[in-house]
C-alpha positions in Angstrom: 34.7 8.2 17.6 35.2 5.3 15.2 32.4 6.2 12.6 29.1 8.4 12.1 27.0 5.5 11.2 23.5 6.4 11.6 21.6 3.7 10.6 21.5 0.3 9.0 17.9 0.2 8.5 15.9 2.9 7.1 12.9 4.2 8.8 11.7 5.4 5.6 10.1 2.8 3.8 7.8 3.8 0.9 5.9 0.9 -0.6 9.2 -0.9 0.6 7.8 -4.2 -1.0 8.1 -3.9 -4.2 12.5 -2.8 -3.6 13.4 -6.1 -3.1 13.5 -10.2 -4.5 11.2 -11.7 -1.8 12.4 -15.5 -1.2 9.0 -17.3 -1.3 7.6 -19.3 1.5 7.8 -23.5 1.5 3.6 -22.8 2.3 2.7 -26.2 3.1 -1.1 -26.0 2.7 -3.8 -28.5 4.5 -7.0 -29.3 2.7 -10.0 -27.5 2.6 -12.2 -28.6 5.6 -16.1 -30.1 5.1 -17.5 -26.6 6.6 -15.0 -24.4 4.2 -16.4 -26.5 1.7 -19.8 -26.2 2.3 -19.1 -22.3 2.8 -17.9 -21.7 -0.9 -21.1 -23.9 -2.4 -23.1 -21.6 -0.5 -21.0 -18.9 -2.0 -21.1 -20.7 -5.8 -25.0 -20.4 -5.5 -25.6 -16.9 -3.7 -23.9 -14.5 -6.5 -24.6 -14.3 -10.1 -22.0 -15.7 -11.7 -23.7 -16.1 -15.4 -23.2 -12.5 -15.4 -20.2 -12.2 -17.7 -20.3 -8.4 -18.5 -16.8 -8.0 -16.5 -15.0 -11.1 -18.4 -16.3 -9.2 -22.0 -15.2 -5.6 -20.6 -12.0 -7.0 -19.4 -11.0 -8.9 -22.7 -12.2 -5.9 -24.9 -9.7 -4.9 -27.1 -6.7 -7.2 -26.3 -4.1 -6.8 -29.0 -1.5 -9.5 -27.3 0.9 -9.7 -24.6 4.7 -10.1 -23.9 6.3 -13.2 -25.4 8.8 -13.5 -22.4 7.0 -13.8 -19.6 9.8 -12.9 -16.9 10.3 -9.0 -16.2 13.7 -9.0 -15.0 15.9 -6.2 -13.0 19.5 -5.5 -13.6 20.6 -7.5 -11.3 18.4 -11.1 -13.0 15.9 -11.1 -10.4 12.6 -11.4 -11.5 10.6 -8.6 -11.2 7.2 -9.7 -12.3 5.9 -13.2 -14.0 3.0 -12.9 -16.3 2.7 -16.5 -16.5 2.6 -16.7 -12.2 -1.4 -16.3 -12.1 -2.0 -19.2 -14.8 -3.1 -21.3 -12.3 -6.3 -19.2 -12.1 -7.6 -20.9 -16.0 -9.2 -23.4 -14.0 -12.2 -24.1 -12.1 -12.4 -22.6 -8.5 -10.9 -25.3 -5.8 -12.2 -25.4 -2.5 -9.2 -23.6 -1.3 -10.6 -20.4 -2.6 -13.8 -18.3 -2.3 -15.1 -18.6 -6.0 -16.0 -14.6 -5.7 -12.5 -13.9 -5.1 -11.0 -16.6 -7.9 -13.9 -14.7 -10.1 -11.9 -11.2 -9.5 -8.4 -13.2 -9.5 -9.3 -14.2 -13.0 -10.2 -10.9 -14.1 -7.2 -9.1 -12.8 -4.6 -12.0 -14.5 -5.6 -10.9 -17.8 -2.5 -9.1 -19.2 -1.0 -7.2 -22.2 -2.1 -4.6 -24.2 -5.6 -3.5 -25.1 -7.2 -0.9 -27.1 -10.0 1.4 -25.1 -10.4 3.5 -27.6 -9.3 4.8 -31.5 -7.1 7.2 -29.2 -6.2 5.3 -25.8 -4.7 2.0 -25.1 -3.9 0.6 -21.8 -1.2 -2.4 -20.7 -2.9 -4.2 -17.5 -1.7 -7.1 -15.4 2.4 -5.9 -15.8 1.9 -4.8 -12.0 -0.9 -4.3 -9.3 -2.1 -1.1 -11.8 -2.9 -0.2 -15.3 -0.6 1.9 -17.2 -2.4 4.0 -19.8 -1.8 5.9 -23.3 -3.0 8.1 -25.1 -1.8 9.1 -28.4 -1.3 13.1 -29.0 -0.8 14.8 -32.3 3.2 13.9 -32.2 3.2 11.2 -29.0 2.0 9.8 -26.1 0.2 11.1 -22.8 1.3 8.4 -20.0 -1.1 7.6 -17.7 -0.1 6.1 -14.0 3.8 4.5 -15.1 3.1 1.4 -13.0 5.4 0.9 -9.6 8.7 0.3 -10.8 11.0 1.2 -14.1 11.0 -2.4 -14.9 7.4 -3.3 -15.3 6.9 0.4 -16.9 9.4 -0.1 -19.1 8.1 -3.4 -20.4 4.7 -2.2 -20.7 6.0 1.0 -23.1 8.3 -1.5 -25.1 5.2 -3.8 -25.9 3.1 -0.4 -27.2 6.0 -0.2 -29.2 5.8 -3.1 -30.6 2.3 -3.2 -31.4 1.3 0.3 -32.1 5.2 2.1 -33.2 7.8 4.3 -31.9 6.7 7.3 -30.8 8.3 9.5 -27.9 6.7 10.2 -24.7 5.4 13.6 -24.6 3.5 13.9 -20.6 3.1 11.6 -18.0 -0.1 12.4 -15.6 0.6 10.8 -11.9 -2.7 10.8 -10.8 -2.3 10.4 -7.1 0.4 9.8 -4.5 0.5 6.2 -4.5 4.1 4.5 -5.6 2.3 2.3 -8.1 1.2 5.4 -9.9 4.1 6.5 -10.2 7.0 4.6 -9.3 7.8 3.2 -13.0 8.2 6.6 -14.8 12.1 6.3 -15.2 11.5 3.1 -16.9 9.7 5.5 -19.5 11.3 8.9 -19.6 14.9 10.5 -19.0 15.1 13.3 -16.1 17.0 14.8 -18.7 14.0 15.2 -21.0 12.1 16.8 -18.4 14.6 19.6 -17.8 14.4 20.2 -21.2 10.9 20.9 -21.4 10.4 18.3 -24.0 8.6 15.9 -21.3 5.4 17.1 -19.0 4.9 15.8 -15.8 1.1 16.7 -14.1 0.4 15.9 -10.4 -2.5 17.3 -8.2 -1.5 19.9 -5.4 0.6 18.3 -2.9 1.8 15.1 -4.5 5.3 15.7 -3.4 4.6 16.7 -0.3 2.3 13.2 0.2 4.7 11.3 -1.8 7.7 11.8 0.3 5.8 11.7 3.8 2.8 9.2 4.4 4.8 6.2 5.0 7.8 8.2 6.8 8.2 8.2 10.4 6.0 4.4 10.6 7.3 3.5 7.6 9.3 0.3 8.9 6.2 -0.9 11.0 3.9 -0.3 7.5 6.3 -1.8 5.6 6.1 -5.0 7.4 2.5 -4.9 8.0 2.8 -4.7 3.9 4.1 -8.1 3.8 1.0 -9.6 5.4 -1.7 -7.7 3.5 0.0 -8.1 -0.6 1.1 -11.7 0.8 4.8 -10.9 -0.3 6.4 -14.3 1.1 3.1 -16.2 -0.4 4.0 -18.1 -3.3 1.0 -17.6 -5.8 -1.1 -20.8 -6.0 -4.7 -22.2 -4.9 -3.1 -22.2 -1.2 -1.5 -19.5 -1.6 -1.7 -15.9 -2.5 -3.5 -15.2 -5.7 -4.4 -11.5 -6.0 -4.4 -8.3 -3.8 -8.0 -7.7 -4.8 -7.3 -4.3 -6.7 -4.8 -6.2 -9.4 -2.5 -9.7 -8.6 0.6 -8.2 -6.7 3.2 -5.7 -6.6 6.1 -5.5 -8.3 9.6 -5.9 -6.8 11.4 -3.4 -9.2 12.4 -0.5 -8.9 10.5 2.2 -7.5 11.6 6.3 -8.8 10.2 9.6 -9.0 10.9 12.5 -11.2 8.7 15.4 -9.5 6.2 16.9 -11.4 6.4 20.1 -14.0 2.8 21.0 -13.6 0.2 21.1 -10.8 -3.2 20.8 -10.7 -5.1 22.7 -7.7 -8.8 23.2 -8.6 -11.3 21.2 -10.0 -11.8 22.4 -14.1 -8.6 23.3 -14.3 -7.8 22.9 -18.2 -4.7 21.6 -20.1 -3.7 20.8 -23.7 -0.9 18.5 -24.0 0.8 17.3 -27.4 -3.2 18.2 -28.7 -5.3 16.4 -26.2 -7.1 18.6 -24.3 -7.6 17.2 -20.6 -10.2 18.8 -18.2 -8.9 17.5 -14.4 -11.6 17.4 -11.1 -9.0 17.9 -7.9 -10.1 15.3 -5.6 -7.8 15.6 -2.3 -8.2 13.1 0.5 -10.4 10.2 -1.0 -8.3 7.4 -1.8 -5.1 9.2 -1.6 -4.4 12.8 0.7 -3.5 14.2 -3.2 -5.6 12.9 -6.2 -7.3 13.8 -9.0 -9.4 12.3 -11.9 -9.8 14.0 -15.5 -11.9 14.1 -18.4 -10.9 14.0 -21.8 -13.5 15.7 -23.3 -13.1 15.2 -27.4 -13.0 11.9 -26.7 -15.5 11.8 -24.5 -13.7 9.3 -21.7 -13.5 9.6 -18.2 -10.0 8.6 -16.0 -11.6 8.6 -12.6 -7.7 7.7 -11.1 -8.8 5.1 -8.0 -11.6 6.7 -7.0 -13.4 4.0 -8.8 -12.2 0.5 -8.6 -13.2 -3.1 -9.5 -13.8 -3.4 -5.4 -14.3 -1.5 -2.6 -11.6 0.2 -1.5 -9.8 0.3 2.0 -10.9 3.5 4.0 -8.1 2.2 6.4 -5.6 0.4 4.8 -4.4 -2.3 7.2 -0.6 -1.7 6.8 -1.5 1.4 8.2 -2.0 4.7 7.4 -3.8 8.0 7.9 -7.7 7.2 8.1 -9.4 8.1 4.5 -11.9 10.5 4.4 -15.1 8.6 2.9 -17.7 11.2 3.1 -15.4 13.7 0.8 -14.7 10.8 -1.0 -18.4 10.4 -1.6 -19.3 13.9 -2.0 -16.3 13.7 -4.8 -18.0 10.9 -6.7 -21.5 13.3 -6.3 -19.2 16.2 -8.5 -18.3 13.5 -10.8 -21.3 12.8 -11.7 -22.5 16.1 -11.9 -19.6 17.4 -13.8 -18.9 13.9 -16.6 -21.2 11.5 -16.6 -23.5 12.4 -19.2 -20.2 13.3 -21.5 -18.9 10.3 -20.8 -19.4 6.8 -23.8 -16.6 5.1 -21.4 -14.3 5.2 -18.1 -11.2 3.8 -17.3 -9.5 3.9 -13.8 -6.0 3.2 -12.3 -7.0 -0.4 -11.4 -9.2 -3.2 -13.3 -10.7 -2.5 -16.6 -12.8 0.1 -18.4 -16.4 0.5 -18.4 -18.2 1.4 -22.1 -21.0 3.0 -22.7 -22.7 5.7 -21.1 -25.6 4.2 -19.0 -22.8 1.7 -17.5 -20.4 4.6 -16.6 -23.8 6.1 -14.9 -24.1 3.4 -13.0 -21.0 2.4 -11.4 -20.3 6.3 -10.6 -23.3 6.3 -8.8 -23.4 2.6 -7.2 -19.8 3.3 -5.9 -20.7 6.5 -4.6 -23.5 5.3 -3.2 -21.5 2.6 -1.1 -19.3 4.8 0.2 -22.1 6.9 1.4 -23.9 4.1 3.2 -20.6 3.1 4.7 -20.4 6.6 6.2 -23.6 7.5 7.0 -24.7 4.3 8.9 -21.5 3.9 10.6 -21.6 7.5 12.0 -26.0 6.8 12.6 -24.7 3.9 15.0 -22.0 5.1 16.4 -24.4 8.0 17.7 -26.7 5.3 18.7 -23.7 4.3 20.9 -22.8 1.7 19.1 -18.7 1.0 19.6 -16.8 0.2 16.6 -16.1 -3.5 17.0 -20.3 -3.3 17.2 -20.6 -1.8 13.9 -18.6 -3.4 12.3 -20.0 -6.8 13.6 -23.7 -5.9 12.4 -23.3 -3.3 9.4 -23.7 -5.0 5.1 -24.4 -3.3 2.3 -27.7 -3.4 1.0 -28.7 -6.1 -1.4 -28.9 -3.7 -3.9 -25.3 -2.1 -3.6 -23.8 -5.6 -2.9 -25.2 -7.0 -5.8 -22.5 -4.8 -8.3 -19.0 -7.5 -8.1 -17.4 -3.5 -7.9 -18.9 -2.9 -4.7 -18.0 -6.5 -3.4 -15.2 -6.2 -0.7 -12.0 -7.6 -2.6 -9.8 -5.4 -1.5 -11.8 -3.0 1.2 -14.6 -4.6 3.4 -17.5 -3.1 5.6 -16.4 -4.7 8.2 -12.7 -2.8 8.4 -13.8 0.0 7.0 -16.7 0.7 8.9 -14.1 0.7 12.5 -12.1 3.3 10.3 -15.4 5.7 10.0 -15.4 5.3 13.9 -11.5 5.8 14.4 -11.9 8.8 12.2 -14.5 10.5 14.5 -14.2 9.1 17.8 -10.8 7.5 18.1 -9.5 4.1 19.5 -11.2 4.2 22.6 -14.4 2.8 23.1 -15.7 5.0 26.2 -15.6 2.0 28.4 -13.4 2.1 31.6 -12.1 -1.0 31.3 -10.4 -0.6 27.9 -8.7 2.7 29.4 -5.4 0.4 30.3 -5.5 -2.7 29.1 -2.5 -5.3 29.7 -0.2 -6.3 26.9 -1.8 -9.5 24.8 1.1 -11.5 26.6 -0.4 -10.9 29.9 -4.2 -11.2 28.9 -3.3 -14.5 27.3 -2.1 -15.6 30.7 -5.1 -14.7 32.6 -7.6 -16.1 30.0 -6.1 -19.2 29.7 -5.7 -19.7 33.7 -9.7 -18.4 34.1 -10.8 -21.0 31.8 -8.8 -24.1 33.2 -5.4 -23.9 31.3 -4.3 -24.5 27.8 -5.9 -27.5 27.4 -9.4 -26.9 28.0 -8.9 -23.9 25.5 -7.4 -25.8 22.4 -9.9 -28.3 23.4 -12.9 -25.6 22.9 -11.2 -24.1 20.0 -11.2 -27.8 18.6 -14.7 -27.9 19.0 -15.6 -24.5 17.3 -13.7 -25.2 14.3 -14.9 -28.5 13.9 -18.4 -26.4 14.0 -17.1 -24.3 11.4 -17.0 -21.8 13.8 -13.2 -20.3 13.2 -13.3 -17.1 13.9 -13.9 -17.8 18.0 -11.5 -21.1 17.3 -8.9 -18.3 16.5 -9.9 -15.8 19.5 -9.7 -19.1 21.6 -6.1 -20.4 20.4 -4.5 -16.8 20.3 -4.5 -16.0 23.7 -2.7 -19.4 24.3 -0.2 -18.5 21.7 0.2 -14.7 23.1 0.4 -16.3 26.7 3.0 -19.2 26.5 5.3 -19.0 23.3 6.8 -22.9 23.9 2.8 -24.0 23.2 3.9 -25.9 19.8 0.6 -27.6 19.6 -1.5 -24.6 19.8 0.2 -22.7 17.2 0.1 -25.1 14.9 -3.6 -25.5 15.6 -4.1 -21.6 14.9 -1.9 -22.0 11.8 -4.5 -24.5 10.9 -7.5 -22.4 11.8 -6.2 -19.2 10.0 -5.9 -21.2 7.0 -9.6 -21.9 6.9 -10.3 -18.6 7.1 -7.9 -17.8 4.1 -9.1 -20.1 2.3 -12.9 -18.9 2.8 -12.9 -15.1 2.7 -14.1 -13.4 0.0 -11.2 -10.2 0.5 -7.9 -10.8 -1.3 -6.0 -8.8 1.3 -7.3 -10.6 4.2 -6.7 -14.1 2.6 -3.0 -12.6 2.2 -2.9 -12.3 5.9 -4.7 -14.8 7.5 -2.1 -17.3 5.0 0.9 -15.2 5.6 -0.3 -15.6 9.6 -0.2 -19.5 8.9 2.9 -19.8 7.8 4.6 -17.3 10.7 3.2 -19.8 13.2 4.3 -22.7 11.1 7.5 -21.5 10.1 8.3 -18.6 12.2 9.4 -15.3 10.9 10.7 -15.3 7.3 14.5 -13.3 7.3 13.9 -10.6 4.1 16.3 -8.6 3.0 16.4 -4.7 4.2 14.6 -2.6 2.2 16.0 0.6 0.4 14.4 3.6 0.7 14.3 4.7 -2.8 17.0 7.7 -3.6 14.3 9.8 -5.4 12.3 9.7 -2.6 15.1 10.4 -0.2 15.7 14.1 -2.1 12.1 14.9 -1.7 12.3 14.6 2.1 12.2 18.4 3.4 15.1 18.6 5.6 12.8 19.2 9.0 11.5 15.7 8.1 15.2 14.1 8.3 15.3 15.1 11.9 12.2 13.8 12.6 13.0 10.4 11.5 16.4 10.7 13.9 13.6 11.9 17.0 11.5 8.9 16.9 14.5 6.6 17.0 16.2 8.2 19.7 16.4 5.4 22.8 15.3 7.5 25.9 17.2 4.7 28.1 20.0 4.9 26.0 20.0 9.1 26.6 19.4 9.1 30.5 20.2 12.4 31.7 22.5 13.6 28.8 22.1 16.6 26.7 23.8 17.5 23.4 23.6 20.3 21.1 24.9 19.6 17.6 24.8 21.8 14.4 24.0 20.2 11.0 24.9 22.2 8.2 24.1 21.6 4.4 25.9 23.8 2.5 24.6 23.3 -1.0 21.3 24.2 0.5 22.4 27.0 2.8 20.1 25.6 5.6 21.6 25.3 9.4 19.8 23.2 11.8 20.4 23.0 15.5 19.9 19.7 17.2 19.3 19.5 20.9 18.8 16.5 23.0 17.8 17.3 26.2 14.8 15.6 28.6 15.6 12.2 26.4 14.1 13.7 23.3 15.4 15.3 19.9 14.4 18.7 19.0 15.6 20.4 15.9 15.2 23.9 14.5 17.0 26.7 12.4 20.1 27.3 14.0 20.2 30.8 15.0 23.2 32.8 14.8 26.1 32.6 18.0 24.6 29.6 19.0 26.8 27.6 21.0 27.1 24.1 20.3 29.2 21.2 21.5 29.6 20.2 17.3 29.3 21.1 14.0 29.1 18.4 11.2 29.0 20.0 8.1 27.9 18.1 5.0 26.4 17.8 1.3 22.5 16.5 1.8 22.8 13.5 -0.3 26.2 12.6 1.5 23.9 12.7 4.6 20.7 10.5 3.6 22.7 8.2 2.3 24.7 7.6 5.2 21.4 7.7 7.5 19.0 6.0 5.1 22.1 3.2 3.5 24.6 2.7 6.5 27.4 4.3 4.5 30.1 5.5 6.9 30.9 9.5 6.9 34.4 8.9 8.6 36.3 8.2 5.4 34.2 11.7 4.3 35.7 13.3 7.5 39.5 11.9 7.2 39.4 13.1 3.6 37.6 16.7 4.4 34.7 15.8 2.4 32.8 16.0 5.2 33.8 18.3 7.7 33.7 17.5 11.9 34.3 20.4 14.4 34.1 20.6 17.9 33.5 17.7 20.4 33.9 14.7 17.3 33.2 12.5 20.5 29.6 14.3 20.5 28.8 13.3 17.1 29.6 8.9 18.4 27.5 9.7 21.6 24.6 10.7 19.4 25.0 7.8 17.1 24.7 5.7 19.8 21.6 6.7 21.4 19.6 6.0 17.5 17.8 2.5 17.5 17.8 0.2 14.5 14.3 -1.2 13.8 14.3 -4.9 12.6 11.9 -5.8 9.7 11.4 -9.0 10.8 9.3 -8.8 13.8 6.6 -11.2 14.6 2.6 -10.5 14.3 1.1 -13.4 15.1 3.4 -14.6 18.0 4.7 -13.0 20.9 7.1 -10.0 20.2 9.9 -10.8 22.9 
C-alpha cells in the first residue's frame, strides 16, 4: 500500500461557487437578431415601466458606499467588484430583456442604507442583504452575506458610517450559504464560546446546512456554474444578474453553529434589548427557515420567503423539490400574524417595502402567486395534463403578473410549474413510451437519420430561427449535436441560437444558462479550479453521512466480486464504524463488539475529512503513528482503489463521452 488517498475531488460541494477565483470566459457575443429585437420593443411597451416605486424604495436611505471598489481575499483575488454592474447606468441594449435590465439595475445599487431609526442594511456586497440592527449596547446581525470577505467589508463600512460597536447576535435565517456563510468575517468563534455572541437558527439548520448539497453535490455544483453564470463575464452579452441580487461571491464561505434554536412559530427572544417575535417556516424556500417580527419597531424580516421575484420551487442546479403549498399557507400565517403591525418589511434579497398598505400587498400578491402556481398545476395535472403540458400552457393572471415581484427573474411558471408535478407525481409521465428511453446520443442519431441527415435539420433549424422561432431551432440543432460530436457547424449554429434566447428571456438564471451553453459549444468546457468543501462544513457532517459519500463513489466494476470489511475508528469521538463491501456496494454501521475485520484504521475525524475531502495523504500519519493501520494495510489500498473521482468539468450541452 503506497498511500490512503481517498479523494482528490470532494463530493461535497456546498454553494461550491463562491470558494474559488473563476477565470472569466473570452464570450464573444453576436448581435442581437431583427426578431430579438422586435421581442424586447414588444417587451419595452407591455410592462409599466413609468412605475418607479421600486427605484425610490431601493435608493431610500442610502448613506454611501465603499470607496475601493475591489473586495479582496488573502490570497489578492478579487472577491466581489462593486463597480462590475456599472454597465447597467445606461439605457437597455437589445442584448437584454429591458424587464430583466429593469431588476439588474435595481439589484446593482450598493452600500449602506438606513431602513429605519433602528436598522440599517448593506445591499449589493453579494447576492444578499446583510442587515443591522442596533441594540441597547450593539448590533443584531441579520443574514452575514456568503463569505467572510464580503461580510467583513459590509460591517467595516457600518463602522465607518454609523461607529464602532461590537456584535452582540447574529440571526441565520435559513440554511442557504449566502445567509450565512460570511459570519466569521464578523465575529470570532471565540466570542461565541464565551457567551458574549448569540447565534439564532430555526430547527434543523445544521442538520440542512451540512446535507442538501452532499451526496450530488459535485453534479449541483457544476450545474451552479450554468445558472449564477460563474464563467460569464458581466456585460450586456454577458451575465448581468442572478435575478434575486447580481452574483455570488467567491470568498470564503464558514459557519459557526448556532447557540439558540428556534422551533415554533411565536417563539419570543430579547437580544442586547430588541425584542424579536420569530414565525418557524420549514420547507418553503429552504427545508429550515424562519421570518421574525420586531414588534417595537414595528418591522417585518420575512427571510426569502418574500423576494423581489418569484422564486425557484426547483432550483435548476438541483435540489430537493420545495414545497409551495406550505410555502403559501406560510405566507397565509404571516399575514394573519404581522401584517397589520407591520409600517415596513425587509427581506434577505432586494429592498424593503414601507408602509403598511404596501407590506399588505406584496404579502398577499406573493402568496397569492404561489398559490395559483400550486393549485392550477395540481387542477391540470388531474385533468391529465403531463408536466411538459403545464408548463407549456400555465401564466399568471394579469393581475398577479402585473407586481415586477411576482415577475419570474429568478423562478418562472414555466420550471416551476414541472416541479409542482415532480413533487406529486414524479418524472414519469404515464406514457409507455417514456418508460425506457435511449440516451440523448442515440435519439440524436435516429432523429437526424428519420428526417434526411444533418443537413436537412440545420437547414430547418435555419429556417425557424430566421422566423424567430428558437426554441424549436434549438430542439432541431441539439439532436445533431447529441448525435455526431465532430458536427462543427451545427454547434456553432446552436451556440448562435441559445444566445438569442439569452439575450431575450426575461429570467436572470436562464439567460445565465442559455449564455453559459453558448460559450460551452463555442469554446468547449472551461477547466476551473477544484472546489473546497469548506472545513466548517466538513465538522458538521454526522459521521454516518461520511460513509455515505464513500458508498456512492464506490465503482461497482472496479469491486467485481470482492468483499472487504474494514473498521473506522474515531477516537476523539468514541464512535466505531464497520465498513462492509460486499455485492459491489458499501454498507456502514456501528461496529459491534468481536467483530472480525480484515482492518482497522484508527484515526482523529478531522485527520480523516481532510484526507477524503483535500487529497491529503494519511501514510506519513501511519509511518509516524499518528494514524494508526492494523491488520491487512493492503485492505485499506484495495478499498482506495475501488473510490471514483468526479470531474467538475463535464459537459452539458455536448455529448458526455
Amino acid at each position: 500500500m503506497s498511500e490512503f488517498k481517498l479523494s482528490r475531488k470532494a463530493a461535497l460541494v456546498v454553494s461550491a461557487v463562491a470558494l474559488f477565483a473563476i477565470p472569466l470566459a473570452a464570450h464573444a457575443g453576436q448581435a442581437a437578431s431583427t426578431p430579438t429585437i422586435e421581442r424586447q420593443k414588444a417587451v419595452a411597451q407591455a410592462l409599466p415601466f413609468s412605475d418607479r416605486q421600486d427605484f425610490e424604495f431601493a435608493d431610500r436611505g442610502f448613506l454611501g458606499t465603499r470607496a475601493d471598489p475591489l473586495i479582496k481575499r488573502a490570497d489578492g483575488q478579487v472577491a466581489w467588484n462593486l463597480a462590475a454592474y456599472d454597465f447597467l447606468k445606461g439605457e437597455p441594449p437589445a442584448t437584454v430583456n429591458p424587464s430583466l435590465w429593469r431588476q439588474a439595475q435595481l439589484l446593482s445599487r450598493h452600500g449602506l442604507f438606513q431602513v429605519s431609526d433602528r436598522v440599517w442594511q448593506v445591499r449589493g456586497f453579494d447576492v444578499s442583504n446583510i442587515t443591522f440592527i442596533k441594540g441597547d449596547s450593539g448590533w443584531v446581525v441579520v443574514d452575514p452575506l456568503t463569505t467572510a470577505e464580503t461580510a467583513r467589508a459590509a460591517f467595516d463600512l457600518v463602522t465607518e458610517k454609523l461607529g464602532a460597536l461590537p456584535i452582540r447576535a447574529v440571526i441565520y435565517t435559513h440554511s442557504h450559504s449566502d445567509h450565512f456563510g460570511g459570519v466569521r468575517g464578523i465575529i470570532d468563534e471565540k466570542d461565541v464560546k464565551a457567551g458574549k455572541v448569540a447565534i439564532i437558527a430555526p430547527e434543523g439548520f445544521m442538520k440542512e446546512v451540512v446535507s442538501e448539497n452532499v451526496l450530488a453535490g459535485n453534479a449541483m455544483s457544476r450545474r451552479a456554474q450554468y445558472q449564477f453564470g460563474i464563467m460569464l463575464p458581466p456585460g450586456v452579452e454577458g451575465q448581468i444578474s442572478s435575478g434575486i441580487g447580481q452574483g455570488v461571491a467567491k470568498g470564503t464561505i464558514t459557519l459557526i453553529p448556532p447557540t439558540q434554536i428556534i422551533d415554533h412559530t411565536g417563539q419570543e427572544l430579547v437580544l442586547d434589548g430588541v425584542k424579536v417575535r420569530f414565525q418557524y417556516t420549514p420547507n418553503t424556500e429552504a427545508p429550515a427557515e424562519m421570518n421574525f417580527y420586531l414588534p417595537d419597531l414595528r418591522i417585518l424580516d420575512m427571510a426569502e420567503n418574500v423576494n423581489p421575484s418569484m422564486h425557484n420551487v426547483l432550483t435548476p442546479r438541483g435540489a430537493l423539490v420545495r414545497d409551495s403549498k406550505a410555502w403559501a399557507d406560510y405566507l397565509t400565517e404571516s399575514i394573519r400574524l404581522f401584517a397589520d403591525g407591520s409600517d415596513l418589511m425587509i427581506t434577505s434579497h432586494g429592498w424593503p417595502r414601507f408602509g403598511q398598505e404596501t407590506v399588505k400587498t406584496v404579502l398577499a400578491e406573493h402568496r397569492d402567486t404561489y398559490k395559483y402556481l400550486h393549485d392550477q398545476s395540481v387542477r391540470l395535472l388531474n385533468h391529465g395534463l403531463t408536466g411538459d403540458e403545464i408548463a407549456a400552457q400555465i401564466a399568471l393572471p394579469p393581475s398577479l403578473a402585473r407586481n415586477w415581484y411576482n415577475r419570474g427573474y429568478y423562478g418562472s411558471m414555466s420550471f416551476n410549474s414541472r416541479a409542482v408535478y415532480q413533487r406529486y407525481m414524479g418524472w414519469y409521465d404515464a406514457n409507455p413510451a417514456h418508460l425506457a428511453p435511449a440516451a440523448p446520443a442515440e435519439i440524436g442519431k435516429r432523429y437526424v437519420a428519420a428526417m434526411g441527415g444533418a443537413d436537412k435539420v440545420m437547414a430547418l433549424a435555419a429556417e425557424a430561427a430566421k422566423a424567430g422561432d428558437y426554441a424549436w431551432s434549438a430542439s432541431l440543432l441539439n439532436h445533431v449535436v447529441m448525435g455526431d460530436e465532430s458536427q462543427k457547424a451545427a454547434r456553432a449554429q446552436l451556440a448562435d441560437t441559445y444566445e438569442q434566447l439569452g439575450y431575450q428571456t426575461e429570467n436572470a438564471i436562464w439567460r445565465n444558462m442559455y449564455l453559459t451553453a453558448t460559450d460551452e459549444l463555442r469554446g468547449g468546457v472551461r477547466k476551473i479550479p477544484t472546489s473546497m468543501a469548506s472545513l466548517d462544513m466538513l465538522q458538521g457532517l454526522e459521521s454516518q453521512m461520511i460513509f455515505d459519500v464513500l458508498a456512492i463513489r464506490l465503482n461497482a466494476e472496479k469491486v467485481g466480486d470482492a468483499r472487504l470489511k474494514l473498521a473506522f475508528i474515531f477516537p476523539e469521538r468514541n464512535e466505531r464504524f464497520l465498513v462492509e463491501v460486499r455485492n459491489r456496494v458499501l454498507v456502514a454501521q456501528p461496529l459491534a463488539a468481536g467483530e472480525t475485520v480484515d482492518a482497522t484504521l484508527t484515526v482523529a475525524r478531522p485527520v480523516f475529512l481532510d484526507s477524503l475531502f483535500r487529497g491529503t495523504p494519511l501514510l506519513p500519519k501511519i509511518l509516524t503513528g499518528e494514524v494508526k493501520l492494523q491488520g491487512d494495510r493492503a485492505a485499506m489500498g484495495r478499498l482506495s482503489g475501488w473510490f471514483d473521482a468526479f470531474p467538475s468539468d463535464f459537459p452539458i450541452v455536448t455529448r458526455l463521452k
